[in-house]
C-alpha positions, -999 to 999 in steps of 0.1 A, spaced: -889 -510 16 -858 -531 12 -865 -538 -21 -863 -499 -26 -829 -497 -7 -811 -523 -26 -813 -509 -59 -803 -476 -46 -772 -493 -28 -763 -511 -57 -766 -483 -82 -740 -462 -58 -722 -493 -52 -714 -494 -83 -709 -458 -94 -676 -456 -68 -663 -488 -83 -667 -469 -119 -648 -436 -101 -624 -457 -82 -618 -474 -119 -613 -444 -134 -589 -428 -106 -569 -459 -109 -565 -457 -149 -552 -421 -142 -532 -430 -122 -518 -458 -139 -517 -436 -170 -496 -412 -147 -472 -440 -132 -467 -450 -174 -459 -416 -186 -436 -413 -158 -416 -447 -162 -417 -436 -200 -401 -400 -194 -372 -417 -175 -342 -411 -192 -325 -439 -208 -286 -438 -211 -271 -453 -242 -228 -454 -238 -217 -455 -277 -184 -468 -281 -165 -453 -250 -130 -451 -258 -129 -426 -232 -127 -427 -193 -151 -396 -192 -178 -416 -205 -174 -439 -172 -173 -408 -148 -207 -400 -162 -220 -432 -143 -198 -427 -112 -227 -423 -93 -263 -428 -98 -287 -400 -111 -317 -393 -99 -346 -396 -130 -321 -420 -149 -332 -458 -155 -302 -478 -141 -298 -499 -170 -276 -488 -195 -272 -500 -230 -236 -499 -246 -231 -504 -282 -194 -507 -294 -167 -523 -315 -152 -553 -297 -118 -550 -275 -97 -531 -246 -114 -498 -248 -154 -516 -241 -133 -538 -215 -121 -508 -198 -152 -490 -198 -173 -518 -184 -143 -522 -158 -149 -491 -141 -184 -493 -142 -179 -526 -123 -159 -511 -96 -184 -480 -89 -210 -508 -82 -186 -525 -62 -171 -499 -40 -175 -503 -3 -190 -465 0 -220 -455 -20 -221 -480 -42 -238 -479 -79 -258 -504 -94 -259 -498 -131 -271 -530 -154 -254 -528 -182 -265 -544 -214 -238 -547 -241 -236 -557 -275 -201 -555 -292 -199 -565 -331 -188 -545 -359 -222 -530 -369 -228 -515 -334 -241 -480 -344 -266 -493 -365 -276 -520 -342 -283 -486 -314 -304 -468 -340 -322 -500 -349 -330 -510 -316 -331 -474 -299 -330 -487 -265 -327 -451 -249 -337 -415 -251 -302 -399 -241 -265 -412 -263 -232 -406 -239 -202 -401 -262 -165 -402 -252 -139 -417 -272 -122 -414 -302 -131 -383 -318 -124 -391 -355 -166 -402 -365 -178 -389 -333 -191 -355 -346 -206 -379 -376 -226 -402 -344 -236 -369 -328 -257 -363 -361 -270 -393 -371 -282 -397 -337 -299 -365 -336 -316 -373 -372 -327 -404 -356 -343 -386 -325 -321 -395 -298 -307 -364 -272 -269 -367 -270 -249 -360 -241 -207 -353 -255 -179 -354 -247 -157 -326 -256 -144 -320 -286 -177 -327 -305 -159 -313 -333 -121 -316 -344 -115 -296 -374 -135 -272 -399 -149 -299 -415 -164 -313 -383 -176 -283 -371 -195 -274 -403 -214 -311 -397 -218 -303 -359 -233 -269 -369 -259 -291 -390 -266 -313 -362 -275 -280 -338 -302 -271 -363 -312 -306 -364 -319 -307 -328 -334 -271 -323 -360 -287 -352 -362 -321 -334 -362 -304 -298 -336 -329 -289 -308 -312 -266 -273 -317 -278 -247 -305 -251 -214 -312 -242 -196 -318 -211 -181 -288 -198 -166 -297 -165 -144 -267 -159 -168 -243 -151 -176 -267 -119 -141 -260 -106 -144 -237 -78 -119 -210 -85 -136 -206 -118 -168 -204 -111 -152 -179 -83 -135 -163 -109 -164 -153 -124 -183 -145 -97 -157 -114 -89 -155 -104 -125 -193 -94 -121 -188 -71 -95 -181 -38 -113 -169 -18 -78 -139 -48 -75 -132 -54 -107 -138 -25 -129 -146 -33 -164 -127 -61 -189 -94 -44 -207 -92 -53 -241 -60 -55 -240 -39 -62 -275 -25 -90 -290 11 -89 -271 -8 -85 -239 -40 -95 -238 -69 -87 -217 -76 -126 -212 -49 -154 -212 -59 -186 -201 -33 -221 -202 -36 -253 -193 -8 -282 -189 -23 -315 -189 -3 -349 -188 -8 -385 -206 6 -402 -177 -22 -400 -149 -45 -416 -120 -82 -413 -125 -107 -434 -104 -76 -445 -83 -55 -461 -107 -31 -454 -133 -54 -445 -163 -47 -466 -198 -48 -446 -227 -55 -468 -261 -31 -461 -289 -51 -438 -312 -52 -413 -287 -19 -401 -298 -32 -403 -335 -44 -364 -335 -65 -373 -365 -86 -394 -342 -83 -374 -311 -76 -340 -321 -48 -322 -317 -42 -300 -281 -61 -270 -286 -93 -284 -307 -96 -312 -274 -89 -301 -244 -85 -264 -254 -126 -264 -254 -125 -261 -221 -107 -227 -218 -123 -211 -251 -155 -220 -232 -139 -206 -198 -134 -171 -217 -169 -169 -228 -188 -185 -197 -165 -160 -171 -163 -126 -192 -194 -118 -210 -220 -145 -190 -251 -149 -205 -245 -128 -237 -254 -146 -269 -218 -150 -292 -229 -148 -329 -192 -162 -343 -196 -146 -378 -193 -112 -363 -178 -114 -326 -150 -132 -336 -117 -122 -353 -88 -144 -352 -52 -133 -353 -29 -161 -353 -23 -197 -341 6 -220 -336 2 -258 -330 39 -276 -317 43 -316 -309 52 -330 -277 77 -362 -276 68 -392 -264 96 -423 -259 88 -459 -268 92 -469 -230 69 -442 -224 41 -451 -251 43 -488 -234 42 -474 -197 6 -454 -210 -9 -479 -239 9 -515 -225 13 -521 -264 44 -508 -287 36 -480 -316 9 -495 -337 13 -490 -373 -7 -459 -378 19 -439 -359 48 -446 -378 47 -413 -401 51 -394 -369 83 -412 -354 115 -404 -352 147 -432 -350 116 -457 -343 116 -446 -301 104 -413 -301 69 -400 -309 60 -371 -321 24 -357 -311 9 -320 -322 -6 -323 -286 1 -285 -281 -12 -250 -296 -24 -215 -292 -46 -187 -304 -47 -152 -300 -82 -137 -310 -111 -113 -303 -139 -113 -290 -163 -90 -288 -134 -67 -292 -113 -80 -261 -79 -99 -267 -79 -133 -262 -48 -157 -256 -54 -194 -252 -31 -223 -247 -33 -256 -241 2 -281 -237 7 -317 -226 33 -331 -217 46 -370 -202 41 -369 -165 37 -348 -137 69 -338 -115 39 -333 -87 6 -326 -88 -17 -331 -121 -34 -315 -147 -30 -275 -144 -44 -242 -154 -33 -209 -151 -59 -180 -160 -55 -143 -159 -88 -119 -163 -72 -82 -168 -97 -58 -150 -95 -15 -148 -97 -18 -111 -81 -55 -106 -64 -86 -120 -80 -122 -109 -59 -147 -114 -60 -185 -108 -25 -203 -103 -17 -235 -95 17 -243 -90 46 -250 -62 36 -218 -47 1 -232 -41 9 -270 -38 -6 -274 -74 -43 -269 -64 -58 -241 -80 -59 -204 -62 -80 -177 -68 -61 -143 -64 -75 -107 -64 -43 -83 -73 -62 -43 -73 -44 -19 -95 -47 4 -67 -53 -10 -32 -59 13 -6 -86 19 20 -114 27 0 -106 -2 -23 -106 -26 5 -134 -14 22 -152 -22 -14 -140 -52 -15 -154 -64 15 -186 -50 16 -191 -66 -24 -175 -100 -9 -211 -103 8 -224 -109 -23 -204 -137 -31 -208 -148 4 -244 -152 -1 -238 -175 -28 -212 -197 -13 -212 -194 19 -177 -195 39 -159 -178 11 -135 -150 26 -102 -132 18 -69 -125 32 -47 -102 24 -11 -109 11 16 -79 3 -3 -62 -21 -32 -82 -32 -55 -110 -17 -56 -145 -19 -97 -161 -14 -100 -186 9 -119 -216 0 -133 -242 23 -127 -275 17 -163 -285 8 -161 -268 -24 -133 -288 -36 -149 -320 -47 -126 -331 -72 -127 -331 -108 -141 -363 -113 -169 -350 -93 -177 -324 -122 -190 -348 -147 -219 -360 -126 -230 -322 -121 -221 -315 -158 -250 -345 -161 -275 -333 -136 -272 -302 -153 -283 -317 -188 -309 -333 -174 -326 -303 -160 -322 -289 -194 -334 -322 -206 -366 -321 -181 -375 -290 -184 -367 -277 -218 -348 -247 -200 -314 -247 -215 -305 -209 -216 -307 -192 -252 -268 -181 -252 -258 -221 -247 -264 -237 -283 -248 -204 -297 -216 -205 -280 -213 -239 -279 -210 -231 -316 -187 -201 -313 -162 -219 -295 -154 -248 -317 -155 -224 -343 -126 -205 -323 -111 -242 -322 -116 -257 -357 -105 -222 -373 -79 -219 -349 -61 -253 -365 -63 -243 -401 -45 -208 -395 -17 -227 -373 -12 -250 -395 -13 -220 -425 17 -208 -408 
């Protein structure tokens, strides 16, 4: 009888062995595909502090090593400074490894090698839109900065690089922090609610249904400490000039608030009407007090009596879209008096204004402001019965009413900071990036905006 048993025992014996085996090679399998679908940052040459705000926390699914491939000098060494001091701050500390090689041939040496799945770009603008498509023909996923493009030229190649990565099914995106900024995404949120709002004037070219401005300054803190700006960033044919950099973010702003979700088709939805680009001045005791180096040669054609700097860091465009007028600007100046960067932003409804301001008046943090056309009973008692619907969404959002209009309360765990921004900017890739679910509308008016941009600099400088 034993001799019966045995075999028996053995044979089943070994046949869970076999299935354990092959649970265990699933899982293994599983564990690899995982470890292999982890993202992979690559920083290429950051001459940009937004490239280290991308890392200023950790993020979940994202391999904390990090290769950076860049030319040698200060711009590298500043990058890899602040990364040191996120992963060596008392409170949540990071621990990024980074792995760098610095030599001349850098971008080839990160196709070569291809050490990552995702490129972060952020610094000088001049060959960035070039990077962006040679590292979507060789199959990486980029994450940029804006501008990815700085003139018609650029934007024809970044245009290219779109279609490359629809082909590839890479996802090319750029970092559009604005529309993380409470009182815009606020903004937008009351401009959907037809019963406060009414519909979106058109408006006309003198007064125009949207008008958005920003001020930002060269002289500023970020991370804690006065930020150092390298030298070509006054160079607008490596940075861009005012309107074709940070002016992104408010073309994007227009389109993102006022017609959300529709797709922009730029050959047919926009018409431009005019542009005007002017320089701000810059002393040599100011250059130093940024750069902590005199004007390097390159600048020379744009000084005046060798102190004073001239810099096309400012510019405008009136256009339409979808048949609405459209007035951006977007100016820079030294340094602060108080406060920081600023934006001021005006969305012209039938029923209501909303308007965000941020000046003395509101200790220069931004303010959302509804101002009805008519406000009277029935208009409140709209008002407050649609604010639910906000309500729902961020909870602890109410209004108060002030002469003839209201100014929304915002509680102070909505205001994270701009800094904050680019690490939700990132998560919000990723998702894209995870689950191939970037909206249809995105690549399109990613593309209509630097269009508006690009275009926008050869009809300034036209006139």
């Amino acid at each position: 009888m034993y001799w019966n048993i045995f075999p028996v025992t053995g044979r089943i014996l070994l046949a869970a062995i076999m299935k354990l085996t092959h649970l265990l090679t699933i899982a293994l399998a599983s564990l690899t595909a995982t470890v292999s679908a982890q993202v992979k940052l690559i920083t290429l040459d950051p001459g940009h502090f937004h490239a280290a705000l991308v890392q200023k926390t950790m993020l979940p699914g994202v391999d904390a090593q990090v290769y950076v491939y860049a030319p040698k000098g200060a711009d590298v060494q500043s990058h890899l400074d602040k990364i040191a001091s996120y992963n060596s701050r008392k409170d949540d500390a990071a621990h990024w490894d980074e792995t760098v090689y610095l030599g001349d041939d850098f971008f080839e040496r990160m196709i070569s090698e291809k050490k990552g799945n995702v490129v972060v770009m952020a610094g000088n603008n001049h060959k960035k839109t070039e990077y962006i498509k040679k590292s979507i023909d060789a199959g990486f996923n980029v994450l940029g900065d804006k501008p990815m493009a700085i003139d018609a030229a650029h934007f024809l190649m970044l245009k290219n690089a779109f279609t490359n990565a629809a082909n590839k099914k890479l996802v090319l995106y750029d970092i559009m922090t604005e529309r993380y900024e409470i009182t815009n995404a606020l903004q937008r949120e009351f401009a959907s609610l037809p019963a406060v709002f009414g519909t979106l004037k058109k408006g006309t070219a003198q007064h125009p249904g949207v008008e958005m401005e920003s001020i930002h300054y060269f002289y500023k803190y970020v991370s804690g400490s006065v930020l150092t700006r390298p030298a070509w960033f006054f160079d607008v044919s490596q940075e861009g000039e005012g309107l074709q950099d940070v002016g992104v973010h408010l073309v994007d702003l227009v389109q993102w608030e006022c017609f959300p979700g529709r797709v922009i088709d730029y050959k047919k939805d926009i018409q431009l009407i005019n542009a005007k680009r002017w320089t701000s001045d810059v002393s040599l005791s100011q250059f130093k007090a940024i750069t902590n180096q005199d004007f390097p040669g390159y600048l020379r054609k744009n000084i005046e009596h060798d102190t004073l700097l001239k810099v096309y860091a400012n510019g405008s465009v009136n256009y339409k879209l979808f048949g609405v007028n459209v007035k951006v600007t977007a100016k820079w100046a030294y340094k602060a008096v108080a406060g920081g960067d600023s934006q001021y932003a005006v969305i012209h409804g039938t029923k209501a204004d909303l308007i965000v301001k941020q000046g003395a008046a509101e200790n220069y943090s931004p303010v959302l402001y509804v101002q009805p056309a008519i406000n009277n009973a029935a208009y409140e008692s709209s008002l407050q019965e649609n604010l639910k619907t906000i309500q729902a969404k961020y909870p602890g959002i109410e209004l108060r009413r002030e002469g003839s209009g209201y100014t929304v309360i915002i509680p102070a765990k909505y205001n994270d900071g701009h800094e904050a921004h680019f690490g939700r900017v990132t998560e919000k890739y990723l998702t894209y990036l995870h689950d191939n679910s970037m909206p249809k509308w995105e690549v399109p008016n990613m593309i209509a905006k630097y269009y508006v941009t690009t275009s926008a600099l050869d009809l300034a400088k036209k006139k």
